[in-house]
LOPAKOL-122401 format. One line per field, with one value per residue (C-alpha): x, z, y; residue number from 1; residue in one letter. Coordinates in Angstrom, 1 decimal. Layout:
X: (X; ...)
Z: (Z; ...)
Y: (Y; ...)
k: (NUM; ...)
r: (a; ...)
// end
This chain:
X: (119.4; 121.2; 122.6; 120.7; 122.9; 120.8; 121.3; 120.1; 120.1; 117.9; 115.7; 115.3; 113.4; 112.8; 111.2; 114.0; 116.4; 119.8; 123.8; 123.9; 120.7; 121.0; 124.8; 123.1; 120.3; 123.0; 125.0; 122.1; 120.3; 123.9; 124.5; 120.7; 122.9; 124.9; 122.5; 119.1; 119.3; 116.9; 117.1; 116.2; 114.9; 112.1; 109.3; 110.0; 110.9; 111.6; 114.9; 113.6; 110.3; 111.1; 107.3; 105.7; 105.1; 105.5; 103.4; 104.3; 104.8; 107.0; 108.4; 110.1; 112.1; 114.5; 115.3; 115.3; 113.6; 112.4; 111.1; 109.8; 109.7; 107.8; 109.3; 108.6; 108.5; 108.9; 111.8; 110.6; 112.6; 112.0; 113.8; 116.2; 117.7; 117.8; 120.2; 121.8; 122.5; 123.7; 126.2; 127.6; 127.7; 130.0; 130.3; 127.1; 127.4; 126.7; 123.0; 122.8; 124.3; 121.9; 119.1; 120.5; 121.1; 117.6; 116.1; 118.7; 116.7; 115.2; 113.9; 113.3; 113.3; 111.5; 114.4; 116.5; 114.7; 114.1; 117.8; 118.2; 115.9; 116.6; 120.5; 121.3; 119.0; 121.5; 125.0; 126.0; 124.9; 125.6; 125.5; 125.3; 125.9; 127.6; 125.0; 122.0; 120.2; 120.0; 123.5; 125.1; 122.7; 122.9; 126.4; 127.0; 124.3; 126.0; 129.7; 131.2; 128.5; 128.9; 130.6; 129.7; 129.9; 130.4; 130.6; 132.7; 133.7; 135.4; 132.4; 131.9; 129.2; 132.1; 133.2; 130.7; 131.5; 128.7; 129.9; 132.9; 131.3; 130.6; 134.0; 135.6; 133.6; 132.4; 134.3; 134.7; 134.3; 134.1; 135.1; 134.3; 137.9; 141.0; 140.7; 137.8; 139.6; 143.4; 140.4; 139.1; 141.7; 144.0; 141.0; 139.7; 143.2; 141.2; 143.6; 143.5; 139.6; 139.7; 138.9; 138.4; 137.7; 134.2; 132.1; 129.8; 130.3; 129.0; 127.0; 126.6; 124.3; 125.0; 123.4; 123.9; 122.7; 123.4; 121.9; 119.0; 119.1; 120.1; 117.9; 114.9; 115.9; 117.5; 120.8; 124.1; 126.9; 126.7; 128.3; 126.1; 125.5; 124.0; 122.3; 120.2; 120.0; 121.1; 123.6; 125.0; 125.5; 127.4; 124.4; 124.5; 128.0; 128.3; 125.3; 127.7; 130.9; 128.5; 127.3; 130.2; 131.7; 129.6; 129.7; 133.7; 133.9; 130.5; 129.5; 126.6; 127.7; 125.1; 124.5; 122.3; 121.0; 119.3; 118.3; 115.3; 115.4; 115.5; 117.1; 116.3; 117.4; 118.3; 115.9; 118.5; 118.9; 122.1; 120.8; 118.7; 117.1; 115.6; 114.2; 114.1; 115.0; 114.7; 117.9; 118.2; 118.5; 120.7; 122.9; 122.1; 122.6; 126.2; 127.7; 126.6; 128.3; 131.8; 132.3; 130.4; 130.5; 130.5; 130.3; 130.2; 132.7; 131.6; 131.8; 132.3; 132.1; 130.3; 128.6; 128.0; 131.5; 132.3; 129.8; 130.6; 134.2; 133.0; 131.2; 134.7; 133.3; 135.9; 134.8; 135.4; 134.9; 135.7; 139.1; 138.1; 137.2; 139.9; 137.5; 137.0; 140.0; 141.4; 139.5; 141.2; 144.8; 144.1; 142.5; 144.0; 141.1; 139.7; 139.9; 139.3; 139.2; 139.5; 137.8; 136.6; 139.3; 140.3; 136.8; 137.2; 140.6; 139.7; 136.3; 138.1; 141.0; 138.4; 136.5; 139.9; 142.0; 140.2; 143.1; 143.6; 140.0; 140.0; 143.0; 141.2; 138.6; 140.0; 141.9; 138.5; 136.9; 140.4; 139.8; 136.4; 136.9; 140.3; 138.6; 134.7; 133.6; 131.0; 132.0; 135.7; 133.5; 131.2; 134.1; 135.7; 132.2; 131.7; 135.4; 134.7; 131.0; 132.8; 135.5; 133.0; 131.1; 134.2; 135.9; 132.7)
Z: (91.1; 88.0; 85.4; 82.1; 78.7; 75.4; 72.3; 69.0; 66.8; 62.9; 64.3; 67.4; 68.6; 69.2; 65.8; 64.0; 62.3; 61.9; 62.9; 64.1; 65.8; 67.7; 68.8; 69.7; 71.9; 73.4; 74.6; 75.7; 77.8; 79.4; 80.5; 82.5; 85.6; 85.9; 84.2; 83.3; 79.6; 76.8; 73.4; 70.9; 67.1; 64.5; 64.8; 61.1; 61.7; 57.6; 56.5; 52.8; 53.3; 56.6; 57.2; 60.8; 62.2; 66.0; 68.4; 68.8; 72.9; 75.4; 75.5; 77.9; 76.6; 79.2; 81.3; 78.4; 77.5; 73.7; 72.8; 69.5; 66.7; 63.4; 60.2; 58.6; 54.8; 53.7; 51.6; 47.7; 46.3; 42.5; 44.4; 46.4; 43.1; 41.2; 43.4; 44.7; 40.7; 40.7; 43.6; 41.8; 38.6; 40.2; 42.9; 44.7; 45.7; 49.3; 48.7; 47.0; 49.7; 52.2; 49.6; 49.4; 53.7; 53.9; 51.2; 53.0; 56.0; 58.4; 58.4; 62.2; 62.6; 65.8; 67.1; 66.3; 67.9; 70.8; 71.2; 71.5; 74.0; 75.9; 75.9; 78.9; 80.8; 79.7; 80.1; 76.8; 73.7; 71.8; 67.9; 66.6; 62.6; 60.7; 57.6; 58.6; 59.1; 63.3; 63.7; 60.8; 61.5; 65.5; 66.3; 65.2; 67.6; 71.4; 70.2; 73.7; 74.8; 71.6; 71.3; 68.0; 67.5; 63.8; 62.3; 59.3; 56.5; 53.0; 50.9; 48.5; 50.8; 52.9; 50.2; 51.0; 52.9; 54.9; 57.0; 58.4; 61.6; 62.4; 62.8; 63.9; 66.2; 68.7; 72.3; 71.4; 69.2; 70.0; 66.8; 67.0; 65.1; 64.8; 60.9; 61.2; 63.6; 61.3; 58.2; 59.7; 61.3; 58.1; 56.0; 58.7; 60.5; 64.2; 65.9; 69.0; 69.5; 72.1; 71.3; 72.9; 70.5; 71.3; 69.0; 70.8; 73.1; 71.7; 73.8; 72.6; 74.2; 76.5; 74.0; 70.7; 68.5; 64.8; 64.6; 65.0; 62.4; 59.8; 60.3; 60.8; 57.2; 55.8; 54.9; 56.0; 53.9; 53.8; 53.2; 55.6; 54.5; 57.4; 57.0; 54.6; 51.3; 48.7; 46.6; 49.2; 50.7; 47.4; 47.7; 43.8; 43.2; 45.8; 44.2; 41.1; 42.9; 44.2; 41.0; 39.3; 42.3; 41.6; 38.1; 38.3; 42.0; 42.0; 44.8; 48.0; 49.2; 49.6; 50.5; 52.9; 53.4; 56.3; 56.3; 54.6; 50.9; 49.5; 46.0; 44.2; 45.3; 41.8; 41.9; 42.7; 44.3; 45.6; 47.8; 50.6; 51.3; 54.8; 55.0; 59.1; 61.5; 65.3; 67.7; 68.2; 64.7; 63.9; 66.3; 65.7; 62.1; 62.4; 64.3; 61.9; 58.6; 57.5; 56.7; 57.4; 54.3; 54.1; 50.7; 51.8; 51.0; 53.4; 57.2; 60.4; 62.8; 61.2; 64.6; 62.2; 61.8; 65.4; 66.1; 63.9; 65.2; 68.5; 67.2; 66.4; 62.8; 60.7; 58.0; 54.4; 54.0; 51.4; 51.5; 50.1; 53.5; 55.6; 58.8; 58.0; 56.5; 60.0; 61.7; 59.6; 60.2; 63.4; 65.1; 62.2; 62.3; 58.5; 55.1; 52.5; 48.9; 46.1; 43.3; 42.2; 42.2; 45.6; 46.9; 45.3; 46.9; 50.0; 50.4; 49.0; 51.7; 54.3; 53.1; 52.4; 55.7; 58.5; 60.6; 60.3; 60.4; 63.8; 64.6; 63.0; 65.1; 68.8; 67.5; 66.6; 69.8; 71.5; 69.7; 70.5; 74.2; 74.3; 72.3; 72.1; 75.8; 77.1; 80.7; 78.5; 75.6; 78.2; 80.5; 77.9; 76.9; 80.5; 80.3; 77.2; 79.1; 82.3; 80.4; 78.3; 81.5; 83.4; 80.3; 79.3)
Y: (40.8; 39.6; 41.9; 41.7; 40.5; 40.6; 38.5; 40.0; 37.4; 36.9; 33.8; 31.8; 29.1; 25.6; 25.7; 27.1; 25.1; 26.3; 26.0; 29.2; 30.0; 26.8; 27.5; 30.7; 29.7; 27.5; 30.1; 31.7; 29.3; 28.6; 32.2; 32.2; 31.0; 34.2; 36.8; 37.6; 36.8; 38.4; 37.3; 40.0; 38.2; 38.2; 35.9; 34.9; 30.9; 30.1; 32.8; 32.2; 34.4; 36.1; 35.3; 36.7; 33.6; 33.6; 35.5; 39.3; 38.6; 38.1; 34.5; 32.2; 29.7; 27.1; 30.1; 32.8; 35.8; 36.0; 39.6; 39.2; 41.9; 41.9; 41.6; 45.0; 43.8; 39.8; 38.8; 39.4; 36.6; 38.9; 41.7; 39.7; 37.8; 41.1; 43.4; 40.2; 39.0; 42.9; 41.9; 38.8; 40.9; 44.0; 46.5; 47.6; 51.5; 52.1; 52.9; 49.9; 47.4; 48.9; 48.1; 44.8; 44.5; 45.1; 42.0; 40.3; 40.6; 40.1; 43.9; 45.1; 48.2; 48.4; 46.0; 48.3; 51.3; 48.9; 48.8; 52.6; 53.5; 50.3; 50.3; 51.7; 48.4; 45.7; 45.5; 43.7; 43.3; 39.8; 40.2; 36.8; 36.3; 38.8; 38.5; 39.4; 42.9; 43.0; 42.7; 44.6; 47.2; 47.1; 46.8; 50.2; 51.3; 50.2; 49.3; 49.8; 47.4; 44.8; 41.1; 40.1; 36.4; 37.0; 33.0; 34.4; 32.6; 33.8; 34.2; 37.1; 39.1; 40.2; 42.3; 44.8; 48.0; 47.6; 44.9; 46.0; 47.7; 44.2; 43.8; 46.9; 48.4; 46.4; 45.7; 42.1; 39.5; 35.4; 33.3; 30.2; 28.6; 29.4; 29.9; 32.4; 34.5; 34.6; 35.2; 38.1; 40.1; 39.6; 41.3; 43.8; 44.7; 44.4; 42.4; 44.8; 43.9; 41.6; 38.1; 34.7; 31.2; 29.6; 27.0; 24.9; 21.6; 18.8; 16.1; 12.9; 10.3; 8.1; 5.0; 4.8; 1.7; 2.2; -1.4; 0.0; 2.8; 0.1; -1.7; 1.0; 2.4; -1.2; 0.4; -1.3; 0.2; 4.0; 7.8; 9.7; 14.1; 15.6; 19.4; 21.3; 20.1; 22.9; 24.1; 27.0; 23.7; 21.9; 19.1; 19.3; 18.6; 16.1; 14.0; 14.4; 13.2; 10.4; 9.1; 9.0; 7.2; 4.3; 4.8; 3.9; 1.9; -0.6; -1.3; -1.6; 1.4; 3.9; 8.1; 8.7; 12.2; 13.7; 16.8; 19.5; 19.8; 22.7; 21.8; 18.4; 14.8; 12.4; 9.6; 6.8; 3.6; 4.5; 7.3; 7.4; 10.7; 10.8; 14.1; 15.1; 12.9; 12.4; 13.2; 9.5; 8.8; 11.2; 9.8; 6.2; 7.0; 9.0; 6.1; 3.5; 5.4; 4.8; 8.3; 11.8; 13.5; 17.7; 19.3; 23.1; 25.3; 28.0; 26.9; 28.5; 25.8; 22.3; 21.0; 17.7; 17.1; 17.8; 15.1; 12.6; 12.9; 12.7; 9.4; 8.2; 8.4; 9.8; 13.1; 14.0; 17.6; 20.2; 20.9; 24.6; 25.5; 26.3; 25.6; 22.1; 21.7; 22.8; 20.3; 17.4; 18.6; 19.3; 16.3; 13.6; 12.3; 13.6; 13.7; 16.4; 17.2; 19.7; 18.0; 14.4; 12.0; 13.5; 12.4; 9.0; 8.8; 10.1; 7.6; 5.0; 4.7; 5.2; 2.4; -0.1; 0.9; 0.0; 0.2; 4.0; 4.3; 3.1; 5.4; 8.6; 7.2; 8.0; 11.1; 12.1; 11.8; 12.9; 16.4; 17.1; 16.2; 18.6; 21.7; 21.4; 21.1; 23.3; 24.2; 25.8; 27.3; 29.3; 30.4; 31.7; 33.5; 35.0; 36.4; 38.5; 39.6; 40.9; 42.4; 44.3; 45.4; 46.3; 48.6; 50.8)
k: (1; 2; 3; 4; 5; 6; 7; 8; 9; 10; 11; 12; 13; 14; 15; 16; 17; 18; 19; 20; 21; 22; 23; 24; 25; 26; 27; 28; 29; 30; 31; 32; 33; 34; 35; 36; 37; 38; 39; 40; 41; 42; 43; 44; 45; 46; 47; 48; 49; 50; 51; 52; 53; 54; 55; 56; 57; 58; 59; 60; 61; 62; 63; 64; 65; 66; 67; 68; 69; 70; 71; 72; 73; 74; 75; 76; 77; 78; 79; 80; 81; 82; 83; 84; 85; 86; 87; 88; 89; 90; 91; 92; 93; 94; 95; 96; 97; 98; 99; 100; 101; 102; 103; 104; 105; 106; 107; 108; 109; 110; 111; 112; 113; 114; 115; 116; 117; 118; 119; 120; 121; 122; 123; 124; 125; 126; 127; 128; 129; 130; 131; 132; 133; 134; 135; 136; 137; 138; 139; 140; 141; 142; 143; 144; 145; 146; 147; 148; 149; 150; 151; 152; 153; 154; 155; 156; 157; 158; 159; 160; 161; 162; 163; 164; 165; 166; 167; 168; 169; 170; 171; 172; 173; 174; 175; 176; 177; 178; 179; 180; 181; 182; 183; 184; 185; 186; 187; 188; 189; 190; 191; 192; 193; 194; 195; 196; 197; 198; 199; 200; 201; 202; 203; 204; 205; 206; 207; 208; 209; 210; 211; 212; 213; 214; 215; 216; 217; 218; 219; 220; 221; 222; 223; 224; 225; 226; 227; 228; 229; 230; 231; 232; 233; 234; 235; 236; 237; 238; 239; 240; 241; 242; 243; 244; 245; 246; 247; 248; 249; 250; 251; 252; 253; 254; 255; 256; 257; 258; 259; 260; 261; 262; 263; 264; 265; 266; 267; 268; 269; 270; 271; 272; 273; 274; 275; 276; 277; 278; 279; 280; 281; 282; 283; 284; 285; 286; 287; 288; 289; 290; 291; 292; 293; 294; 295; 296; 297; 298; 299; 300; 301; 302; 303; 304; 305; 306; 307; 308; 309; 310; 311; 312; 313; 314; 315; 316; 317; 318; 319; 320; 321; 322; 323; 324; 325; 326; 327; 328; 329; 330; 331; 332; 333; 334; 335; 336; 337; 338; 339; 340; 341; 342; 343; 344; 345; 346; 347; 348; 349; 350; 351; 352; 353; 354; 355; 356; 357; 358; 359; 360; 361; 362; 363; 364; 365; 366; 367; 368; 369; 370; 371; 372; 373; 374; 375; 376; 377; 378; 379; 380; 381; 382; 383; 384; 385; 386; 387; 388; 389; 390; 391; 392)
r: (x; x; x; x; x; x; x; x; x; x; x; x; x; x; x; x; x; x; x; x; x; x; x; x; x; x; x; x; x; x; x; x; x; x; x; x; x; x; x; x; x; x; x; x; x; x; x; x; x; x; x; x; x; x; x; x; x; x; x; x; x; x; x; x; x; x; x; x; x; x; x; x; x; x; x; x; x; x; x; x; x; x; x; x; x; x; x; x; x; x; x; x; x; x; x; x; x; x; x; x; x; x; x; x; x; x; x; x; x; x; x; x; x; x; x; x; x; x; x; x; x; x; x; x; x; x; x; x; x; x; x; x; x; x; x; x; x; x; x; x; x; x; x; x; x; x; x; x; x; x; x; x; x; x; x; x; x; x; x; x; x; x; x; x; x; x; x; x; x; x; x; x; x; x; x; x; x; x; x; x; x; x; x; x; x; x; x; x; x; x; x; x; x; x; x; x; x; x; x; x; x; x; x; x; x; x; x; x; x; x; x; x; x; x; x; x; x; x; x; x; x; x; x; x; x; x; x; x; x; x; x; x; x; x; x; x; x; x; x; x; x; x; x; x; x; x; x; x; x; x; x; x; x; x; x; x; x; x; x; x; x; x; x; x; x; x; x; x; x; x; x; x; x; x; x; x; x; x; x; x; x; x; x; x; x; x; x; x; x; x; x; x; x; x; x; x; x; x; x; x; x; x; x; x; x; x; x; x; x; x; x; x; x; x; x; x; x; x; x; x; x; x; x; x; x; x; x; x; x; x; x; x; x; x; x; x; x; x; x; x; x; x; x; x; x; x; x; x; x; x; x; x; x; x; x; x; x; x; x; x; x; x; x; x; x; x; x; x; x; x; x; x; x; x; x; x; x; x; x; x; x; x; x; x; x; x; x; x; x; x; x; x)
// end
């Protein structure tokens, strides 16, 4: 019989769109060759509202068990904004960062209590995001039995006391870069917790025709922004940087966006807003772009970029984030910028030097192959499991 592992995770489903609740279900559905995997999660599928959506029951999905818990209280955007505006505005006091923890969502308290009575069933517990209410608040509960997987990032939230159980106490943790992991321990001190570096592999399809996708959509010459479409995500200022790109460098070139919006698209000729897409698409459409083009300043991993340079299509990121920054030195097969006229630089000798292009092209696809392999990334997972088990 297998051992049992649980992951306790905000969302999850094949409904659920998100970087980190897909690398989760990843991991998961990867682990259900060694152990009996359980997934514990909300049935809230949108994180704006937190809404009960799924079906309180039992659920198999590939191989995994999803036990589903109902979201206590919805996220009140009023309240949310109010003690969140209080956060930007100055310390919260401990009762007040638990206030916050709890809009923050999503509120399970029964998964939590379902943790408790149930610990002593499953041999580790795997705490994926650092932000939201099931880990902060369950890591604390089984730390000899915890790997958090925290997807970290220098962002103001981690200035709250509440977080840093999520961080110190559990067995393990599995970053998923280099630049998370020297983040972390140089603002917690937990350098003895032992660690591995994960991510996620990334799988590209056999046949890709961005032939197709041009001429599906009837764009030839493109930028391509893959992801949600908000300002968390810088989508505002990168339709700036856009439109004055054009403004000074006239040209066919076009943005094309793909992706949910969740803030305003300009009305423009110059971009191409796509809304969802199908996997083929996607693909078609990443291969076909002269650039990938990432925005956000706050980054833990960037499965987009690690596809486009898989692609052999080179990236432009935000040089603000030392992740994707890292990705650029690393592989040499990126770009990034600080402000506007490094964008127009950076685009620009993308667009005018095909010759590196091509190079950043197979060191692109060189890096992914070395680092972002799944057979490595879930070895290196099972290590941390068995070493949990084995030191309780």
């Amino acid at each position: 019989m297998k051992e049992k592992i649980a992951f306790v995770i905000q969302r999850y489903g094949l409904e659920v769109n998100g970087g980190a609740e897909q690398e989760c279900r990843m991991y998961a559905e990867r682990l259900t060759a060694d152990y009996e995997v359980h997934v514990l999660t909300s049935r809230a599928i949108s994180y704006m509202t937190w809404k009960n959506e799924y079906p309180k029951k039992d659920q198999m999905i590939n191989g995994v068990l999803v036990k589903r818990f109902s979201v206590k209280e919805k996220r009140s955007r009023k309240k949310f904004d109010e003690i969140n505006g209080r956060f930007f505005n100055g310390r919260l006091e401990p009762f007040e960062e638990e206030e916050w923890l709890k809009e923050q969502g999503p509120y399970l308290p029964e998964l939590l209590k379902y943790i408790e009575e149930h610990r002593e069933e499953y041999k580790v517990f795997i705490f994926c995001t650092y932000l939201y209410y099931p880990t902060c608040m369950g890591v604390k509960l089984v730390p000899e039995k915890a790997i958090t997987i925290p997807m970290a990032h220098d962002e103001p939230f981690l200035k709250m006391d509440i977080f840093s159980d999520v961080f110190r106490a559990p067995k393990a943790i599995f970053y998923n870069t280099e630049e998370e992991r020297a983040f972390v321990e140089q603002k917690y001190g937990n350098e003895v917790i032992r660690n591995e570096i994960g991510g996620a592999g990334v799988t590209i399809p056999a046949k890709v025709e961005p032939k197709q996708f041009r001429e599906k959509y009837q764009v030839e010459d493109y930028l391509l922004y893959v992801g949600r479409i908000d300002e968390g995500k810088s989508c505002d200022v990168l339709f700036r940087y856009f439109e004055e790109y054009k403004k000074r460098n006239p040209s066919s070139l076009k943005l094309v966006l793909m992706g949910k919006s969740v803030i305003p698209v300009p009305e423009s000729e110059d971009i191409v807003n796509l809304g969802f897409v199908s996997e083929e698409d996607k693909y078609n459409g990443m291969a076909g772009a002269r650039m990938l083009v990432l925005p956000s300043r706050f980054e833990s991993l960037s499965i987009v970029v690690l596809e486009s340079l898989a692609l052999q299509v080179p990236v432009v990121v935000n040089g603000v984030c030392e992740v994707l920054k890292g990705h650029c030195k690393k592989s040499e097969a990126g770009l990034y910028y600080r402000n506007y006229f490094e964008f127009e630089g950076a685009v620009n000798y993308l667009l005018t030097h095909s010759e590196e292009r091509r190079q950043m092209g197979i060191n692109g696809a060189a890096y992914v192959e070395e680092r972002y392999q799944w057979e490595k990334i879930m070895e290196r997972l099972k290590i941390l499991i068995e070493y949990v088990k084995e030191e309780k």
